[in-house]
N, C-alpha and C positions, 0 to 999 in steps of 0.2 A: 385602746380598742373602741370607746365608746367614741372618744372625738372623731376617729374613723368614720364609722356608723353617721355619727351627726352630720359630716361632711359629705358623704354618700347621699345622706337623706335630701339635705340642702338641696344639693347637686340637681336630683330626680324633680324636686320641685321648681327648682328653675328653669329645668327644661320641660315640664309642665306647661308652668306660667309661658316661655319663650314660643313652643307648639300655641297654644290657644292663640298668642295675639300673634303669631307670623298667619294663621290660618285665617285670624277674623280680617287680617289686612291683607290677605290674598283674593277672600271673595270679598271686600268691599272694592280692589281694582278689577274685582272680575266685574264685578255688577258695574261700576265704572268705564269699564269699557264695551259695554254691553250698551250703557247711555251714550259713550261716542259713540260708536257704531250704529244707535240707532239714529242721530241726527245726523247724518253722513249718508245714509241710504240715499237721501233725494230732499230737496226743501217741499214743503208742506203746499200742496195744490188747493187747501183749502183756507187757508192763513189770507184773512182779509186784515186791513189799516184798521186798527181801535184809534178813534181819536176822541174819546169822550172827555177831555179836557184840550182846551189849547196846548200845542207844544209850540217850544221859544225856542231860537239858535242862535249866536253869536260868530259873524262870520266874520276872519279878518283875512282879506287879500292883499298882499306883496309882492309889488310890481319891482323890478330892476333893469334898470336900464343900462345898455351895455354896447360897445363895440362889436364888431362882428372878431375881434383881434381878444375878445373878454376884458376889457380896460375899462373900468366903472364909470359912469357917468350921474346919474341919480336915480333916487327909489322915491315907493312911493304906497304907502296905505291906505286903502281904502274898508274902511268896517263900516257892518251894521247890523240890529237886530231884528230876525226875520220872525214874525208868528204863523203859526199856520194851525188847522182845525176849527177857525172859527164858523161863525152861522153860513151854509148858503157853500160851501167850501172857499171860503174868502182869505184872502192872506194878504199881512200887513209888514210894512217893513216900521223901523223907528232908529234912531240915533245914531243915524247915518254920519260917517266923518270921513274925512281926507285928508290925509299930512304928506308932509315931503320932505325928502333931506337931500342934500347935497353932499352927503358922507356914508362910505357901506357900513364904517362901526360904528357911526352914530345914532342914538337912541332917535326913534321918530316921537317928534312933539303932537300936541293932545290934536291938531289940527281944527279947518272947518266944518261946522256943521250944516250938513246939506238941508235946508230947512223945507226945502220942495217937495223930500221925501220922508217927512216926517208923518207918520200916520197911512202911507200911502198904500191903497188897496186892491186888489183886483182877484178876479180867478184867474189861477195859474193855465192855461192853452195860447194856441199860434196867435192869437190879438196879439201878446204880449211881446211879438216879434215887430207892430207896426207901428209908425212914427206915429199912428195919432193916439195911443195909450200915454203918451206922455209931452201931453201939452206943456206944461209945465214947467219942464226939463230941457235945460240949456244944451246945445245941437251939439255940442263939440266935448260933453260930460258921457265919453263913453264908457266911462270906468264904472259909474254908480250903475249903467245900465246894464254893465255884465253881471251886478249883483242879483238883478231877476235873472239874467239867462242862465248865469251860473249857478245859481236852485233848483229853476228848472229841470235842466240836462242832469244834476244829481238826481234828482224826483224819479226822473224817466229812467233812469239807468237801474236805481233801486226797485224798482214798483214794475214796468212794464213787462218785463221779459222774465220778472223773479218763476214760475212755472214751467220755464223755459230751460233753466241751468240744469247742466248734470257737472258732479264735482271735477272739479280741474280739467273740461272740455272746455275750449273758447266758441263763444255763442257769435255769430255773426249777426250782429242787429239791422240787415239789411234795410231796414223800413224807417232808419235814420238817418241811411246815407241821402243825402241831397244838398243843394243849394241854399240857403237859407238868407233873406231877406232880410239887414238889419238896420229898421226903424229909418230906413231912408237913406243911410250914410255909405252902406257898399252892401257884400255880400261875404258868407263864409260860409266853403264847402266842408260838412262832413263824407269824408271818405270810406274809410272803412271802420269802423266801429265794433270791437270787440270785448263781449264780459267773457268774464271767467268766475266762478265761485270758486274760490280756491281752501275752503273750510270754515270752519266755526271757532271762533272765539268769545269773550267777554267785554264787555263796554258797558258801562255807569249801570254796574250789575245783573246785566240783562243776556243768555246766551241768543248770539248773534251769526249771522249767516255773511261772511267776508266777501263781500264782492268787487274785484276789481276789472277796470276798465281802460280800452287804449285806444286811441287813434291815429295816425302818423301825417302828415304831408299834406294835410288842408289849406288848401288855397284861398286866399284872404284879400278883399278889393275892396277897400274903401275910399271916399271922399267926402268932403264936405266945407263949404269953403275955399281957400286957395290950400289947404292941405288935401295929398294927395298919397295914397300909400298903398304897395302891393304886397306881398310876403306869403308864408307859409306858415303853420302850424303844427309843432307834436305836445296833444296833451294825453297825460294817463291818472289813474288815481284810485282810489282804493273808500269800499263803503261798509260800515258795520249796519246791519238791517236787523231788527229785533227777531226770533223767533215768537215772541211772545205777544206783539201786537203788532207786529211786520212798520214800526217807527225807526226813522233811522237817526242811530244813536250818536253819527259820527262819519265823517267823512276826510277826504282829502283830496286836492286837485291840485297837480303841476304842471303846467305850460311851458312851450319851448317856443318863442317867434321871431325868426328871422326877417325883417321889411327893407325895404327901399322905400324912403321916403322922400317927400317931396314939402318942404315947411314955406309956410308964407316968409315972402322976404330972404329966403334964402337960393342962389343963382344957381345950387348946385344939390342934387341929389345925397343923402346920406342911405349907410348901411347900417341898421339898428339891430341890434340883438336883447327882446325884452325877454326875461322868465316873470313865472308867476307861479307863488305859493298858495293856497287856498287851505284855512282850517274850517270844516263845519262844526263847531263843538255848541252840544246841545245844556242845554240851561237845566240845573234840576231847579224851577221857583213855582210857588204857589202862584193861583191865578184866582 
């Protein structure tokens, strides 16, 4: 009878102990979702950029080059690292490289380095779209040039419109769409350009505001030289934006381009199909 009793007794204090902590972990998912729900409401209208130290990014884009038939042809990387916050709102690029391979599972070698763009500064606005921002820079290197465009256009996508989203609404960024001049060599139209916030997650610690981005069937005219190239464009991509100093923690960008091109010394027209991968991963380093 007594082992009864004891076992009884046990029993009650187990379910005790089991009540208390199913309860404290009921209202800490309640309070928990009380914190999602309040970051979900709307993104913060009063959330300006903190940049009271430099922030650093490591960017690596990955070009593929491809039949329109997808039969590989060669790739191709181009990195480098971007600062931004400094004096004046000036931003610098540094260690810039470009490799190439001839194989899709071949590792890319350490490549060269761009030494033109070593240290290279400017405020990020439409200058940045003209030939003569970059004396410099060799006419037919359009790839390190997409490296400012392609900061840019994340910048804008992140920062412009962030007051603008309501969660999982697509924002039409009207005031994007246009023509765009670039640095002398042709032109590319943005069409329609669409955000979306599509929630909140986590990135190098920090809760963050997901924004992604798309646009479909930009038409693309370049020249320069005796190379000669028309095509299209579908890119889309996804941004992690700090709630906590509106810094973007993290990004992505992929391209789809279909061209007709025209190469020196060659008699006869090709059809290219390039993609493009794009990491923005941001640096945790002391400055």
């Amino acid at each position: 009878m007594k082992n009864v009793i004891f076992n009884y007794s046990s029993t009650i204090r187990l379910t005790i102990v089991f009540l208390f902590w199913a309860n404290l972990f009921s209202q800490h998912s309640m309070a928990q979702d009380a914190g999602i729900e309040q970051y979900l409401k709307g993104l913060p209208n009063d959330l300006e950029l903190n940049e009271d130290v430099p922030q650093r990014y490591h960017i690596v884009t990955d070009y593929f080059n491809k039949d329109i038939f997808g039969n590989f042809m060669n790739k191709m990387r181009v990195t480098g690292d971007y600062t931004r916050g400094l004096d004046n709102g000036i931003v610098k690029w540094n260690n810039v490289f470009i490799a190439s391979s001839d194989g899709l599972e071949k590792p890319f070698p350490e490549g060269e380095k761009q030494e033109y763009m070593e240290n290279f500064t400017y405020i990020p606005s439409e200058k940045m779209m003209l030939e003569s921002s970059y004396e410099n820079f060799p006419q037919q290197n359009v790839h390190v040039k997409n490296l400012v465009w392609d900061m840019m256009g994340i910048e804008v996508f992140a920062w412009m419109y962030f007051d603008s989203l309501k969660l999982n609404e697509s924002f039409s960024a009207t005031e994007l769409n246009e023509v765009v001049e670039m640095d002398g060599i042709g032109t590319f139209e943005n069409k329609d350009i669409r955000l979306t916030w599509t929630g909140i997650s986590s990135m190098n610690n920090e809760i963050c505001a997901v924004i992604e981005y798309i646009t479909m069937d930009n038409p693309i005219d370049a020249k320069f030289g005796d190379f000669k190239m028309k095509g299209r464009s579908h890119y889309w991509g996804t941004i992690w934006v700090s709630l906590e100093d509106k810094q973007i923690e993290h990004a992505m960008l992929f391209e789809d381009v279909v061209m007709d091109m025209k190469l020196p010394g060659q008699p006869n027209n090709q059809l290219i199909n390039t993609t493009r991968e794009i990491v923005f991963e941001k640096l945790n380093e002391e400055f």
